[in-house]
Every structure is written in structure tokens, then in C-alpha cells.
N, C-alpha and C positions, 0 to 999 in steps of 0.2 A: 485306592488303586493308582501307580504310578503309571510313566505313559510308556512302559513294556509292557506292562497288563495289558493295558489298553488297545495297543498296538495287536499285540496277541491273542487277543480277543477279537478283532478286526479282523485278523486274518483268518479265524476258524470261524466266519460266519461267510467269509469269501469276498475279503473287502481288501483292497489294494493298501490304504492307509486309514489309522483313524480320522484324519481329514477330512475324507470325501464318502466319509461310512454313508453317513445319513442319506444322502443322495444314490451312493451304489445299492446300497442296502435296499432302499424303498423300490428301485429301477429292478432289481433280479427278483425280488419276491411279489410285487404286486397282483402279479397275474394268480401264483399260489393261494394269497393273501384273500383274494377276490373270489377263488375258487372254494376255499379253505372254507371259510364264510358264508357263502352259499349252501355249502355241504353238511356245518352243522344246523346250520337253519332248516334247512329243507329234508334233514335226517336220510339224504340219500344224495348217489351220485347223480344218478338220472334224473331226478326232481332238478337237484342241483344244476345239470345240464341243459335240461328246458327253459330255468325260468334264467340262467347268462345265454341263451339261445345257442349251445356250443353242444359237440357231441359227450357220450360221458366218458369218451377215451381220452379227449381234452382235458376233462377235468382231471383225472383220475393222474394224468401226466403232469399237471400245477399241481397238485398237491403235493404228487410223489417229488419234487423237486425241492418244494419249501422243504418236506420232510428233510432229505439230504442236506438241502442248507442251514436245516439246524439243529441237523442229527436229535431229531425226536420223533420218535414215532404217535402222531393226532388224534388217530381213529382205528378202533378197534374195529375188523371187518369180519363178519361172517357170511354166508351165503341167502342169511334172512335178515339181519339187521345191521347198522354202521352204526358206531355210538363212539363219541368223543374218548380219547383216554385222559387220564387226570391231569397231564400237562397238554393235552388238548385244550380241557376247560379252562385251564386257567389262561392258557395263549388265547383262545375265545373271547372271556373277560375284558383281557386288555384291550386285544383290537376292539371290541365291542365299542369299546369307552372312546377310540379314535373313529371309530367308523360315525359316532354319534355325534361327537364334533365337527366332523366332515358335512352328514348333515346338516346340523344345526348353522354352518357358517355358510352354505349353498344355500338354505331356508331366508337366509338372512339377507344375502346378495338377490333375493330373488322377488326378496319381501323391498327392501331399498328400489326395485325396478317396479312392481305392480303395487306393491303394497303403498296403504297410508304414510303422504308423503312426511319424512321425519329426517332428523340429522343436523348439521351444521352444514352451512352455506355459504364459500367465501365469494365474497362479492367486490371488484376491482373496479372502479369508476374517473374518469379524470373530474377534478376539483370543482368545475364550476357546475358543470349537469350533474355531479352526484349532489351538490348542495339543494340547487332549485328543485331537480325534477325527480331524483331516483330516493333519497333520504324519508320524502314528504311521504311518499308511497310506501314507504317499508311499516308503517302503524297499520294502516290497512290490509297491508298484507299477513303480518302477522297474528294478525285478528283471525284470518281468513285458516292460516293455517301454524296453530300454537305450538307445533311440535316439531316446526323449524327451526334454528337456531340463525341469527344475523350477524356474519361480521363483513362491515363497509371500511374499503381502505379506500381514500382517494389519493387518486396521485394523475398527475398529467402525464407522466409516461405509459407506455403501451405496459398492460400485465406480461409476466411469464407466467403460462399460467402450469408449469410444471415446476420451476424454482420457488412458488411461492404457494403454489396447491390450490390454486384462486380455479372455482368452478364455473362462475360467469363476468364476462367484463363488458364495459359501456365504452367505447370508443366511439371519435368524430375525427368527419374527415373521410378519406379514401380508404380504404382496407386491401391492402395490394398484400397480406400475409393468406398464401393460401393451406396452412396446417389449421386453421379454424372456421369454425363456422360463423358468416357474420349474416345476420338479418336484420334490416335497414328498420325502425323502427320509424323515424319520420328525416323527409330530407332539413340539411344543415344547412339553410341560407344567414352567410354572412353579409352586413346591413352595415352600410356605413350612417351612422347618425348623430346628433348632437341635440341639445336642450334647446328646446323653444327660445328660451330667452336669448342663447347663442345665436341662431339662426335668424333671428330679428335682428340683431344686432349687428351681424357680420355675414349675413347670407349663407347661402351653402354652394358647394360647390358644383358646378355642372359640367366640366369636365377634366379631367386628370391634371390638367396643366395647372389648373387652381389650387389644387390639395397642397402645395409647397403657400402658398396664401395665408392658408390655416395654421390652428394652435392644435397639431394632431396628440394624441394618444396611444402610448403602445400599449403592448402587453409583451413581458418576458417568461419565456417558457422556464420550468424549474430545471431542465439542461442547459441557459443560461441564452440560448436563441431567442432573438426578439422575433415574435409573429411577423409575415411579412403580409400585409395585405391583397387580397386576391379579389379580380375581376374576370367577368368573362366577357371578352371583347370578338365581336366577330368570329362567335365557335371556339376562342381559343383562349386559355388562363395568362391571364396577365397578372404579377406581380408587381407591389409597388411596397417599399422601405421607407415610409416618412420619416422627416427629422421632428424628433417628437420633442414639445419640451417637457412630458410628462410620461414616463416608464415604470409600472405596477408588476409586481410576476403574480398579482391575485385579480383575478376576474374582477371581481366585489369592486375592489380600489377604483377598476378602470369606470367601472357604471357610475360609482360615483361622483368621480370628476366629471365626466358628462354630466350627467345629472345637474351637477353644480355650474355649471355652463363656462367650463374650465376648458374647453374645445371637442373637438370631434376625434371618434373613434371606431374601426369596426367591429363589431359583437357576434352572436350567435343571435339569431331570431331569439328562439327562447327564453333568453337570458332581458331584452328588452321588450315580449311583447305586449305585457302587462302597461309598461309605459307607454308605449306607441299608442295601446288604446284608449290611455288614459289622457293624450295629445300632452304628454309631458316630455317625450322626445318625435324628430319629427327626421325624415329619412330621405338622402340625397345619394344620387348616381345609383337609382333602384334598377335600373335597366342593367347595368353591370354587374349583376349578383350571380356567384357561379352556380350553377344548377347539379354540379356531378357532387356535392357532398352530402354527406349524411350523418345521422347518429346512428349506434350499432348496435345491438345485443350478442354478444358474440361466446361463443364455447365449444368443447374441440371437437365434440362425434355424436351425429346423430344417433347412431347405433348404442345400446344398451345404456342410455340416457336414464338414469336415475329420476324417481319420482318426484323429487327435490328441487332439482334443475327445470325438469320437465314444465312441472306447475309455476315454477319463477319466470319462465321466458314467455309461457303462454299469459302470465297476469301484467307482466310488465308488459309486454307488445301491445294490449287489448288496453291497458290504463293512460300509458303515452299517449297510441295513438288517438285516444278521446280526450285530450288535453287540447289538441288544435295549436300546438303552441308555436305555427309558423307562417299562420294563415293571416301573413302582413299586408296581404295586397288590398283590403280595403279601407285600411286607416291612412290617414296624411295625405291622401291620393293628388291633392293640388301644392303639396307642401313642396316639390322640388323645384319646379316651374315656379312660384310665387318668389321663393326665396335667392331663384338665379335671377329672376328679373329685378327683383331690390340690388342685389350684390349687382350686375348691369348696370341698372341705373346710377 
């Protein structure tokens, strides 16, 4: 069929062009289609008309309309019975075959929202908390539930999560983006610390005016931004830019060199609390750690939340938060004060 057929064909079902058939087409007959339907199902009009809750004058007018639109006559009518005519059944047939599809793909949307949770699940995390903390927990969860599918991208920039289709992401930090949902999973205190053996050696700092003293530590964001250090001073965020002689753009790098007692750095709790308990790092200017940040679990609408999502946010929220991973306040507890009095003296 060339595209005058076509065209031509378009216009003798009442369609402006073949362009926008699909869409006119399905918009002027639906109501027919839905009536049409009912009608042979129900082997009457009236039947027909109670169970679409409409009068059978309604129906009787959608019908009569499809007929016109497609110059066929559906249903043989008598005064005792209504029975399809032979291009009835077969127009029957076919809708049938979409009307089943229709349902089977609303079964399926419906089954993804109550049903056993299943599918693929893109999961966006920035680099250093998806390695420690969200990675480790994905065995367990899988376990939990096998008919998930996992894919983990890390990256330190913020997900899109429309450009990239990403259904849950882990951000730190403040969340001032209000098109998603963000729930604070545990707060994000950044810790300024260094190794033991540094801290013996060269003291720690006790207050801001010292941190130019030290052999500090950056971290480079992969937008090419060096972290800048944050305090909370008197209710209010103070930023500080050391001159570092050591710049990492991978978390890992920077723990390390601490570690190695290559100088001081600030971290995420998280990321050192294992050491801190282990008195293999030891922690200065605790009093100035901001208290407004957090880690996040974040995703766009609580409403018709897939059972996917649903069961990922309630297992991660309930696993985080029984990790404790920021509960620093009773390790080092004499280590700031010891270490300003050496650096002092």
C-alpha cells in the first residue's frame, strides 16, 4: 500500500492524516469500542448498560457511531435477541486480543506495586559510601530478595534520575533539590583527624589559626572542586581551604595517607570509624563539627512507589541505621586536649 492508500484509507475511517491516525482513531471510537464490547459480552444492551453503569440509550448511541465510522454493520438486532454479525466477530476477536493486552499490562503495573518485589533496580551512590557502606549490604539484600536485579553506579556527582533512569540514590551533604524525596538515613559529621603517630609527633590542632601549622590533606571532587573544609562555629558554617601538600580525588587515597601519618585530613565519620575505635586515628577540633549534614536515601514520589524501591529503602534505612557508623563521641575523648597541650608545650 503506498501512502495515497494510506492516506485514503485514513480519511474513510475519519482521520485527518495518516500521521495522527493511531491517536484520532483510538480518541473517536473508544467510547464505541468500550460499548461495543460490553455488548457482545453481555449479549444485550441493557446488560451491557448496567454493568458500564450508563443508560442503554448510551450504549446504543456508541455503538451506533463506531458502526458509522466504519461503515459496518456489528450486531444483528431483533426484538428477542442481539447476536454479533460475522464482521462483528471478527472485529470482536481482534479487540479481544488488545483488550487482553490492556489487561495483562495494568495486571502487571499492579503486580510491580503490591506484588512480589521483582525487576531491575538502578541504584546511584557517590564513591566513598557506596564502597564502605551500601556495596557490602547489597549480598544480604539479595539474598533477601532474588528476584531483584542490582545495578550500582558510583559516581560523586548528584544522580539525574530521569536522564539516567536511576530509581534510588545515596547523597551527602544538604539536599536543597526539592523534586525528590530525601530521607536522612544517619547524620554526616565531618571529623577532622590524623594517625596516632602524627599526632604524637606534631600535636593536633586546637584551633583554626593552627591548621596552616599542619601537613593537611585534600580531597578533589571528580568536577575538579577541592573539598573545602567545614566547621560550625558559634551556630554558623565556617569554611576553611587548606594548603595541602597532598590532593587525592578518591576517598580511599586520602584515608590512607592519614593512616600513614602523612598529615591530617577531614573525612566522613563513617569512612574512619572503624579506626577511631581501633585508636588508630585520633580526632581534633570535635567541638567544631557541623551538625546540619547527613546521608540520604533519596527517590522521586512516594505515591505508586513500586515494590522494588519500596522494600530497597525500608531495608537499607533499617541496615544503615543499625551500623552506628557515627557514634564518635566516645572514642579518643582525652585525645584533643592531650595533643594541644604537647603541641603547647
Amino acid at each position: 500500500m503506498d501512502q495515497s492508500d494510506t492516506l485514503q484509507r485514513g480519511l474513510r475511517v475519519g482521520l485527518p492524516s495518516s500521521a495522527d491516525a493511531l491517536s484520532t482513531c483510538f480518541a473517536t471510537s473508544y467510547a464505541g469500542i468500550i460499548a461495543f464490547m460490553a455488548v457482545a459480552t453481555e449479549g444485550s444492551f441493557a446488560k451491557a448498560g448496567e454493568r458500564l453503569g450508563v443508560g442503554r440509550s448510551a450504549v446504543c448511541r456508541n455503538v451506533q457511531k463506531l458502526e458509522m465510522q466504519l461503515s459496518t454493520r456489528l450486531f444483528l438486532r431483533t426484538t428477542r435477541t442481539t447476536s454479533l454479525t460475522q464482521e462483528g466477530e471478527r472485529f470482536f476477536e481482534n479487540c479481544n486480543q488488545g483488550v487482553t493486552h490492556i489487561v495483562e499490562a495494568m495486571n502487571d503495573m499492579l503486580d510491580l506495586r503490591e506484588g512480589p518485589p521483582r525487576g531491575l533496580l538502578r541504584i546511584s551512590s557517590t564513591v566513598g559510601f557506596g564502597r564502605k557502606v551500601v556495596a557490602p549490604l547489597l549480598s544480604r539484600f539479595s539474598r533477601a530478595y532474588p528476584d531483584i536485579a542490582v545495578d550500582l553506579r558510583l559516581d560523586d556527582r548528584p544522580a539525574d534520575f530521569a536522564a539516567e533512569q536511576i530509581d534510588v540514590a545515596f547523597r551527602d551533604g544538604c539536599i536543597e533539590d526539592s523534586s525528590i524525596i530525601a530521607k536522612q538515613l544517619i547524620p554526616m559529621q565531618m571529623v577532622l583527624c590524623a594517625s596516632r603517630a602524627y599526632a604524637e609527633e606534631r600535636g593536633l590542632p586546637s584551633t583554626f589559626e593552627e591548621l596552616g601549622q599542619h601537613d593537611c590533606i585534600n580531597f578533589r571532587f571528580s568536577s575538579g572542586r577541592v573539598f573545602e573544609w567545614e566547621f560550625k562555629v558559634e551556630g554558623h558554617l565556617r569554611k576553611y581551604l587548606p594548603a595541602a601538600r597532598l590532593t587525592f580525588n578518591d576517598a580511599d587515597l586520602v584515608l590512607t595517607a592519614v593512616l600513614d601519618g602523612r598529615g591530617i585530613a577531614q573525612m566522613p565519620g563513617y569512612q574512619i570509624c572503624d579506626y577511631i575505635a581501633r585508636n588508630e586515628l585520633v580526632m581534633a577540633l570535635r567541638q567544631y563539627v557541623p551538625d546540619d549534614r547527613g546521608h540520604y536515601i533519596c527517590y522521586l514520589c512516594r505515591q505508586h512507589l513500586p515494590s522494588r524501591i519500596r522494600v530497597f529503602v525500608d531495608f537499607m534505612t533499617e541496615e544503615i541505621r543499625a551500623l552506628d557508623l557515627n557514634d564518635l563521641s566516645v572514642f579518643n575523648a582525652d585525645d584533643t586536649e592531650t595533643s594541644a597541650g604537647k603541641m603547647a608545650a
